[in-house]
C-alpha positions in Angstrom: -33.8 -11.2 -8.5 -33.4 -14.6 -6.3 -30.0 -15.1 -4.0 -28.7 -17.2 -6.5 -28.8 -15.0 -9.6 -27.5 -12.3 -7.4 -24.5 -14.7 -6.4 -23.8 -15.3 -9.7 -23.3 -12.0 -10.6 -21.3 -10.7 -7.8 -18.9 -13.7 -8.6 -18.6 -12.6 -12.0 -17.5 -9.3 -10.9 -15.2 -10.5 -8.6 -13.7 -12.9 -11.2 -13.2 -10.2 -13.7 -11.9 -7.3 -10.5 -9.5 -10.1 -9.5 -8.2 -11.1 -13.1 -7.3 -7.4 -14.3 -5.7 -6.7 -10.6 -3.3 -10.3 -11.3 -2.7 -9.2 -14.5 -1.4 -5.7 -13.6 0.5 -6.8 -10.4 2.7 -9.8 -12.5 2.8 -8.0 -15.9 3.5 -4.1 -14.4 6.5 -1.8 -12.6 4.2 -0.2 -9.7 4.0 3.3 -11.8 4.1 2.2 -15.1 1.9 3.7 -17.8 0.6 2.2 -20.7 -1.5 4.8 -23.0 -4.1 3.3 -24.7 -6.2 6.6 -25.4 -5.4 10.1 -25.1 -8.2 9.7 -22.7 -7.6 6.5 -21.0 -4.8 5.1 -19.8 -3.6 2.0 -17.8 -1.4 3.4 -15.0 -0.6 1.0 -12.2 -0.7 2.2 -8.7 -1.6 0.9 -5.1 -4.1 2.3 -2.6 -3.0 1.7 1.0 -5.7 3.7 2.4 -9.6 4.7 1.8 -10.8 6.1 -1.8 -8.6 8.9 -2.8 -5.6 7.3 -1.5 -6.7 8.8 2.1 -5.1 6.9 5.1 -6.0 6.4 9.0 -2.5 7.4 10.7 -0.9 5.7 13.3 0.6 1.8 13.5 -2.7 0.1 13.9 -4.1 2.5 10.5 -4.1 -0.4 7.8 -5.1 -2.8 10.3 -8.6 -0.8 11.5 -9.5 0.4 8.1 -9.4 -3.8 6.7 -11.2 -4.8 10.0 -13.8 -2.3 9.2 -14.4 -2.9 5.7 -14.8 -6.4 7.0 -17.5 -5.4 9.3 -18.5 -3.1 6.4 -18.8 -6.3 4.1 -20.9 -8.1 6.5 -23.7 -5.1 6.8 -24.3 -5.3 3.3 -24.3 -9.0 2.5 -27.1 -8.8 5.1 -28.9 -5.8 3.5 -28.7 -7.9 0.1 -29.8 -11.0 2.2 -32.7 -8.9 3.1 -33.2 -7.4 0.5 -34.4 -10.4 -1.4 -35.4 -12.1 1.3 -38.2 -9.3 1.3 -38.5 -9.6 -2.5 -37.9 -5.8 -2.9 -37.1 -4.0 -6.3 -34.9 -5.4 -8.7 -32.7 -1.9 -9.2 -32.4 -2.2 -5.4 -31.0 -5.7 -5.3 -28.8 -5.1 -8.1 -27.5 -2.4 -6.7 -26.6 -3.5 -3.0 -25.6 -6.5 -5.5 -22.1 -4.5 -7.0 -21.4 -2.4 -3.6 -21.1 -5.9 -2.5 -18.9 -7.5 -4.8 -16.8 -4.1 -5.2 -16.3 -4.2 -1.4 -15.4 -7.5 -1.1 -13.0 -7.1 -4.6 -10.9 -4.3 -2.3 -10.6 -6.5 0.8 -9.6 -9.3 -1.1 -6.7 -6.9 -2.0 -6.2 -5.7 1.7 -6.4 -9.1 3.4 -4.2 -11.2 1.4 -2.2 -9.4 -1.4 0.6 -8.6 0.9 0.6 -12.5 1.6 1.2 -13.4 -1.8 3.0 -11.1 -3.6 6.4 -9.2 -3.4 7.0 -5.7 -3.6 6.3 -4.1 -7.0 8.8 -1.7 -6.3 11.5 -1.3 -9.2 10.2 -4.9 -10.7 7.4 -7.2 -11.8 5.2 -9.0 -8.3 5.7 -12.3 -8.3 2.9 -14.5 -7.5 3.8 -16.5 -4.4 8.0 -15.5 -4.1 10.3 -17.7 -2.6 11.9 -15.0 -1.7 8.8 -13.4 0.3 6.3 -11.2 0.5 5.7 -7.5 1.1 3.1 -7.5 3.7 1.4 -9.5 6.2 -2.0 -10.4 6.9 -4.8 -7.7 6.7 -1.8 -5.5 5.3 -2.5 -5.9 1.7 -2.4 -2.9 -0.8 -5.5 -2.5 -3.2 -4.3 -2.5 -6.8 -5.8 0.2 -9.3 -5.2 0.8 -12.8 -8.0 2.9 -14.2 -7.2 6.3 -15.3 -8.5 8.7 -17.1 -7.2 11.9 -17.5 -10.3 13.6 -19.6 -8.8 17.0 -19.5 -5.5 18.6 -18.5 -4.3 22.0 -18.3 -3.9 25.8 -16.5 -7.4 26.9 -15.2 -8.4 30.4 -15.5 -7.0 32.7 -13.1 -10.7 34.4 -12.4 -11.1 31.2 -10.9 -11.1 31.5 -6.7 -9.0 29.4 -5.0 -7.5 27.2 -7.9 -7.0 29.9 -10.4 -4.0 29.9 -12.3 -3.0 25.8 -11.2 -2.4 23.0 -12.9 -5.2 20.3 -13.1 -6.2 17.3 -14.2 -9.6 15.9 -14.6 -10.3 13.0 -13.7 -7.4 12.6 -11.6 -8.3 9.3 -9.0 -6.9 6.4 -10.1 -9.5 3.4 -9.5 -10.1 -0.6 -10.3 -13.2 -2.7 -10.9 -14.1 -3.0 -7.7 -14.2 0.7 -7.3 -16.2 0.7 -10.6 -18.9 -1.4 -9.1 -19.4 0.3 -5.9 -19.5 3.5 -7.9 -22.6 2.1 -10.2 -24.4 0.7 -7.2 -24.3 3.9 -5.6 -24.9 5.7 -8.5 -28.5 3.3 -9.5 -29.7 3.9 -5.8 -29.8 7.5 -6.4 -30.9 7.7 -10.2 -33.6 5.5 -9.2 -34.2 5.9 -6.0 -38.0 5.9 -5.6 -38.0 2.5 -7.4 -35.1 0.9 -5.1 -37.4 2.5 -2.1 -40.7 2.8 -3.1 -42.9 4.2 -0.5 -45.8 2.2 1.0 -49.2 3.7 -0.6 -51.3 5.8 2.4 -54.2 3.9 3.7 -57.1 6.7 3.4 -58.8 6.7 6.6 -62.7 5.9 6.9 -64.5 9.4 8.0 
């Protein structure tokens, strides 16, 4: 796949990550369900943190997560640089292709969202407000609205640890930027002898 082609598609991604997260901040209360199968469900929440809603404490928390997923971001555009640039495997270009664009979707989020929207809090965002923002710069909140609850219930009580609790699976709320990193990932190890084939052994002369 050329460095064009693989543009192209991480664009796309981002287009479509970027559309769904607009729509859901200016049409959605923050916590607002919509039910669309027993299955599936659009639930609007934000992620201030890492995957699984996990944070870095302290004042300067927000601030050194964004910064690294900036330096993050730049380590893989050069491994899909690279990556083409060495004419390696398809599957492995692909791939480095949608952690790419689903990183960059979820900095997007956390560099500017809190620039131009207002608090979701009790109301709809408004796109640009008069009235200002919610955040600052590199204080944005990644929006997620992908949920699916699969299966819900009491789990057995011969079960160690969790027996007898309440649970809910699959719990994480994510977005399409989360999507894509998660099928990136996911192709590199499926595949992974044709994303890193291994250079054939010269046999030695006796």
């Amino acid at each position: 796949m050329s460095l064009k082609k693989a543009t192209l598609f991480i664009i796309i991604i981002l287009i479509i990550d970027q559309i769904s997260k607009f729509y859901i901040k200016t049409n959605f209360i923050l916590g607002e369900e919509v039910k669309v199968f027993d299955w599936f469900r659009i639930l609007f929440v934000e992620n201030e943190g890492m995957a699984w809603g996990a944070k870095i404490p302290g004042e300067y928390g927000k601030l050194t997560l964004t910064l690294f997923r900036l330096v993050a971001i730049c380590g893989i555009g050069y491994w899909l640089w690279d990556s083409v640039r060495k004419k390696n495997s398809r599957i492995l270009v692909i791939s480095v292709a949608l952690i790419f664009a689903g990183a960059f979707g979820n900095i997007i989020d956390s560099v500017f969202y809190g620039l131009i929207f207002n608090d979701s809090h009790n109301q709809i965002a408004s796109f640009l407000p008069e009235a200002g923002t919610y955040g600052s710069l590199f204080h944005g909140k990644v929006v997620d609205m992908l949920y699916f609850p699969l299966w819900s219930g009491y789990l057995p009580e011969w079960i160690p640890i969790w027996g007898g609790q309440y649970f809910t699976f699959f719990e994480p709320v994510f977005n399409i930027a989360d999507s894509a990193i998660t099928i990136g990932v996911i192709l590199l190890i499926i595949f992974n002898k044709k994303a890193f084939p291994k250079e054939e052994k010269k046999s030695e002369n006796i």
